[in-house]
C-alpha positions in Angstrom: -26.2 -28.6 -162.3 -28.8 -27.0 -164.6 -30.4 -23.6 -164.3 -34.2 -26.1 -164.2 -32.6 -27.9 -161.1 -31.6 -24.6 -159.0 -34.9 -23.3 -159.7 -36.6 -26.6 -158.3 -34.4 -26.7 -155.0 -35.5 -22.9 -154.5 -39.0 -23.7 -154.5 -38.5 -26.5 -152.3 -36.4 -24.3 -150.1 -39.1 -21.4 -150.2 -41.6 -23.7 -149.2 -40.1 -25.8 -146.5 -38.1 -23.2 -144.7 -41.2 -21.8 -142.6 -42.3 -25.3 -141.5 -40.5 -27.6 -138.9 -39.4 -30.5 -141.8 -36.1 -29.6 -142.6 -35.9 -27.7 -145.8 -32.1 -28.6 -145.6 -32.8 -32.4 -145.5 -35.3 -32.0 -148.4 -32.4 -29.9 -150.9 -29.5 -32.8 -150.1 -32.3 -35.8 -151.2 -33.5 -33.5 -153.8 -29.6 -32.8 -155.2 -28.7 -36.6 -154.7 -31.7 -38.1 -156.1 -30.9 -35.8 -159.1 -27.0 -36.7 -159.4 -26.2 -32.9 -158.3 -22.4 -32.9 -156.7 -21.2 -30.8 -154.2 -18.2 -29.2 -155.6 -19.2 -25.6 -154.4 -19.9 -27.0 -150.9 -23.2 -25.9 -148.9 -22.8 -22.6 -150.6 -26.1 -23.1 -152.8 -27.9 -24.0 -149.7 -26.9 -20.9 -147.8 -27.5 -18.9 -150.8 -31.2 -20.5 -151.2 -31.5 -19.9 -147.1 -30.5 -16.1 -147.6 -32.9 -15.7 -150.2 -36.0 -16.9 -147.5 -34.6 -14.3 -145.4 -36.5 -11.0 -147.1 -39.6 -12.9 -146.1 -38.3 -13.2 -142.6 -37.4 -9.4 -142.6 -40.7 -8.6 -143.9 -42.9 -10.6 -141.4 -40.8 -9.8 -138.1 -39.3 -6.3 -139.1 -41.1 -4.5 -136.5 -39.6 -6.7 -134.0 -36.0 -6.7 -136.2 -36.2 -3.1 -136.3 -36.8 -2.5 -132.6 -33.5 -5.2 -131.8 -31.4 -3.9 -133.9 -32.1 0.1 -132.3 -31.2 -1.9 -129.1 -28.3 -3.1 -129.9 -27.1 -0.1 -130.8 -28.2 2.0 -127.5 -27.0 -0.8 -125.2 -23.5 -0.1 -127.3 -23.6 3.3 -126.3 -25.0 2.7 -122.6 -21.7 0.5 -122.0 -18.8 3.0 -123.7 -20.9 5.9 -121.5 -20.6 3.5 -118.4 -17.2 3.0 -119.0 -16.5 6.8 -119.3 -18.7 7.1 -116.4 -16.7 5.0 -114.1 -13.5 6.4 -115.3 -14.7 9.9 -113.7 -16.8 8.7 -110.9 -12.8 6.6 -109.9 -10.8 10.3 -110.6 -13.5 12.8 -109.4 -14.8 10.2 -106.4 -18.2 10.8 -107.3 -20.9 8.0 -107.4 -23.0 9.1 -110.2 -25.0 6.4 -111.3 -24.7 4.3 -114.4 -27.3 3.6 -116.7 -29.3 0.2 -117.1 -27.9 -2.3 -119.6 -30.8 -4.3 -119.9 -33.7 -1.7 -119.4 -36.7 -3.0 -121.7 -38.0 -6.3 -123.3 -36.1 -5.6 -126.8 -32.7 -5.3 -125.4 -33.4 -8.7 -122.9 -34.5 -10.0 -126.2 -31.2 -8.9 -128.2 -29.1 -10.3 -125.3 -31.1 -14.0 -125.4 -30.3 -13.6 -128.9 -26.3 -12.4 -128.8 -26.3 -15.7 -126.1 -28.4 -18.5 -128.2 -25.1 -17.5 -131.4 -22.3 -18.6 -129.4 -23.3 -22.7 -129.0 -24.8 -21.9 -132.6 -21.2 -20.3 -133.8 -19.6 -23.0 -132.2 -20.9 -25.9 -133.2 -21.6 -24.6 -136.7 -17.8 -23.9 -137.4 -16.9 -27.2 -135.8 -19.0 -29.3 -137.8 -18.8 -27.4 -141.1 -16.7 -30.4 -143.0 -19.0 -33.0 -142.0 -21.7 -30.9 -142.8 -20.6 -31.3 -146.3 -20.1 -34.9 -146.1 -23.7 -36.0 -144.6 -24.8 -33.3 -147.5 -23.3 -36.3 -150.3 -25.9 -39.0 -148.4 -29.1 -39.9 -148.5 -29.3 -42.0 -145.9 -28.4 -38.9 -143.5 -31.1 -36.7 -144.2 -33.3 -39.3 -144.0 -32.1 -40.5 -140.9 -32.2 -36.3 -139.5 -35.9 -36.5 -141.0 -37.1 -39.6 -138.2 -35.5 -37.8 -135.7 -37.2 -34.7 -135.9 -40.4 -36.4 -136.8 -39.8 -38.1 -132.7 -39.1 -34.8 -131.4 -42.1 -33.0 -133.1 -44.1 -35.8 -132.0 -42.7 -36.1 -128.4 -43.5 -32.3 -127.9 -47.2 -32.5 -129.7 -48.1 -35.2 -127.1 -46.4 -33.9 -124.3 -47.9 -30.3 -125.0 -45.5 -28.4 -124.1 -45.0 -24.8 -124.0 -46.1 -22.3 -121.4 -46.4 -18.4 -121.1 -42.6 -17.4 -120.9 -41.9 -14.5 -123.5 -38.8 -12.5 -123.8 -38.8 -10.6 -120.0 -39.6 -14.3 -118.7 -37.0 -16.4 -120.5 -33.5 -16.9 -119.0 -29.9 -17.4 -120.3 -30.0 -20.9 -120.1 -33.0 -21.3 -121.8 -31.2 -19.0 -124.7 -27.9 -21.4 -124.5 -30.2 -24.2 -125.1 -32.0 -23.1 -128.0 -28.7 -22.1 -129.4 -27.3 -25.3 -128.9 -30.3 -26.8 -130.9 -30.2 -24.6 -133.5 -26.5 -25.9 -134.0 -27.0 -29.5 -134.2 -29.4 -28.4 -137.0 -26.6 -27.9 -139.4 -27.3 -31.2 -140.4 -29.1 -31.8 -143.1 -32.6 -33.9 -142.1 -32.4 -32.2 -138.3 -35.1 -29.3 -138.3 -33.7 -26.0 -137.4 -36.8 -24.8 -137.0 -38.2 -27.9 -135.3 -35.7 -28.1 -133.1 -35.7 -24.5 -131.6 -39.3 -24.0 -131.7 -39.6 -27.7 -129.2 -36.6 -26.0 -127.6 -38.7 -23.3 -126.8 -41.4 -24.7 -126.0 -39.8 -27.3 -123.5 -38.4 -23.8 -121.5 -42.1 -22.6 -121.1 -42.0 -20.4 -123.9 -45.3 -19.4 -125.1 -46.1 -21.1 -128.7 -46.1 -17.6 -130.4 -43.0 -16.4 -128.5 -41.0 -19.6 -129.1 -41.7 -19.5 -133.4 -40.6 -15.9 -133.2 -37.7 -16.2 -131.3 -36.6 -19.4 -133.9 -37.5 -17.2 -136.7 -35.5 -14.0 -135.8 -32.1 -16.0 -134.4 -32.0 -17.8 -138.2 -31.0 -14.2 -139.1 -27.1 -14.4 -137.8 -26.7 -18.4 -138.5 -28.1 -17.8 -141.8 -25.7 -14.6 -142.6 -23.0 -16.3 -141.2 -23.0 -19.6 -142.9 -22.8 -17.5 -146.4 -20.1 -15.8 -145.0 -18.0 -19.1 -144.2 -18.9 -20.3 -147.8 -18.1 -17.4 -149.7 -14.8 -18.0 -150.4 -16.6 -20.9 -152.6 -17.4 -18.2 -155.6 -13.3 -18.0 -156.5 -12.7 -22.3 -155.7 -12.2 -23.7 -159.9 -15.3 -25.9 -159.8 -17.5 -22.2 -159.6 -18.4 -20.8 -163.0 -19.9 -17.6 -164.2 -22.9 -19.0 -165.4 -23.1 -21.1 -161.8 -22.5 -18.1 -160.6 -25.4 -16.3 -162.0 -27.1 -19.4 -161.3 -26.9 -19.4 -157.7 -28.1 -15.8 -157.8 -31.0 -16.5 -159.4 -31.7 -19.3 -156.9 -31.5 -17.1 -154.0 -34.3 -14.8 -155.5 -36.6 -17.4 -156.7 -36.1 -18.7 -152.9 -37.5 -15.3 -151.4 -39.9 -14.8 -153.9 -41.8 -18.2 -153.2 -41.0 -17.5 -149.5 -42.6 -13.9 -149.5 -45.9 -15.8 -150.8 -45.8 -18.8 -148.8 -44.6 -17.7 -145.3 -47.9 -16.2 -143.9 -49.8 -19.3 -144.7 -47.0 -21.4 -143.5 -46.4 -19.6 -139.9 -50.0 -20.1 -139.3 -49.6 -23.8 -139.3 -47.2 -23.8 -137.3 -48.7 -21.3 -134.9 -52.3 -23.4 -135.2 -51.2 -26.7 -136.0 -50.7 -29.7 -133.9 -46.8 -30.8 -134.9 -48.0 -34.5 -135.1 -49.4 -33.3 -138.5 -45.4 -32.2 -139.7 -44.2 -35.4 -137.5 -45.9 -37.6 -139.8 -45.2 -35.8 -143.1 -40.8 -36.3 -141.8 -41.7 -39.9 -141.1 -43.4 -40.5 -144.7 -40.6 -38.3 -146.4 -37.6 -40.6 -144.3 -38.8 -43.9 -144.9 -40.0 -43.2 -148.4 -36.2 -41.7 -149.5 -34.7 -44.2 -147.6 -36.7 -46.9 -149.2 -36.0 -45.3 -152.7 -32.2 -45.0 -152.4 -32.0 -48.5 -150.9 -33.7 -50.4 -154.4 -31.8 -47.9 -156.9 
């Protein structure tokens, strides 16, 4: 695998990761069309995946920001609860406890913690046929025609509503989470698939790409973390190493420039428009692989 090919997949990645056509399906065509194997396992793609994740940072770190303070104060508001009801059970006081989920952010963080756990599961479950589907074409094309049907479905159905985070329910979090698991699969649209998610709970169009957005940020962390252990396997190299690396940077750099102009589409375009473009791309590769 050449330095010339990383840098290609990282564009493609940077591109593709902020529209609903499966930037994952594109980088397993891209590396079988090009004879790339898969000795280091998905690692490259995880790597590439971190790398668009500055550019997620950067356009959601408000909301990030305000999450993560959350997080931390609903931490503290349970250990001060706890210490609360150990005195209020030896004094025989009733002083009151404070409110877990007392604003929009920290519903927000708890949708979030609850959309991870189908997303953990099914992501660890799957991981070694993850890396088989990743050796085929015919897989990511196949993942490419079915998220072209969902997009589709959900662009003439118009879906969506006004839901945003104080709205939205558990269920509705398990369900996006279960989405955004099946997405492992290279060709399924992790981002197509939790947006429609969303959209199909009544989420409002802007709240349903944000929420999509910020939950990549744990799946994403956590697949490199799964994978690292890929950096000491024999096939890994210093100079694939290094490689890799610079992969991941090229990926955020083209993400930082693209993922304005690409959210907007997605925000203001119909999805019949990215429907179309997975059809083309499916039947086109499958086409392709099928007379070489």
């Amino acid at each position: 695998m050449t330095v010339l090919y990383i840098i290609l997949l990282a564009i493609v990645q940077g591109i593709t990761e902020f529209v609903p056509v499966s930037s994952f399906g594109h980088l397993c065509i891209l590396e079988n069309f090009f004879g790339m194997d898969h000795d280091a396992g998905v690692l490259l793609e995880a790597m590439l995946h971190l790398g668009t994740l500055g550019a997620v940072f950067m356009t959601f770190q408000k909301d990030i920001r305000h999450i993560l303070y959350e997080i931390l104060d609903m931490i503290l508001d349970i250990v001060g609860n706890a210490h609360l009801y150990i005195h209020n059970r030896r004094t025989g006081k009733q002083l009151h406890y404070a409110r877990i989920i007392s604003n929009t952010y920290r519903k927000f963080a708890i949708l979030l913690l609850v959309s991870m756990i189908p997303t953990a599961l099914l992501g660890y479950t799957a991981r070694r046929l993850v890396v088989l589907a990743a050796d085929s074409v015919l897989i990511p094309s196949a993942g490419l025609l079915v998220t072209g049907i969902v997009l589709l479905v959900i662009d003439l159905a118009r879906t969506g509503g006004t839901k945003a985070a104080k709205d939205a329910n558990l269920s509705d979090a398990m369900w996006i989470g279960l989405c955004q698991g099946i997405s492992v699969f290279p060709g399924l649209s992790r981002s197509g698939l939790t947006i429609s998610a969303g959209l199909m709970s009544g989420f409002s169009r802007t709240f349903a790409v944000k929420y999509s957005y910020i939950l990549s940020i744990p799946a994403i962390i956590g697949s490199l973390i799964m994978e690292l252990g890929q950096f000491g396997s024999p096939a890994m190299t210093v100079g694939l190493g290094f490689a890799y690396v610079l992969g991941m940077i090229v990926s955020g750099v083209t993400a930082f420039f693209v993922i304005r102009y690409c959210l907007k589409l997605v925000h203001k375009g119909r999805f019949r428009v990215f429907a179309i473009y997975c059809f083309v791309i499916g039947l086109v590769t499958l086409i392709i692989n099928h007379m070489l």
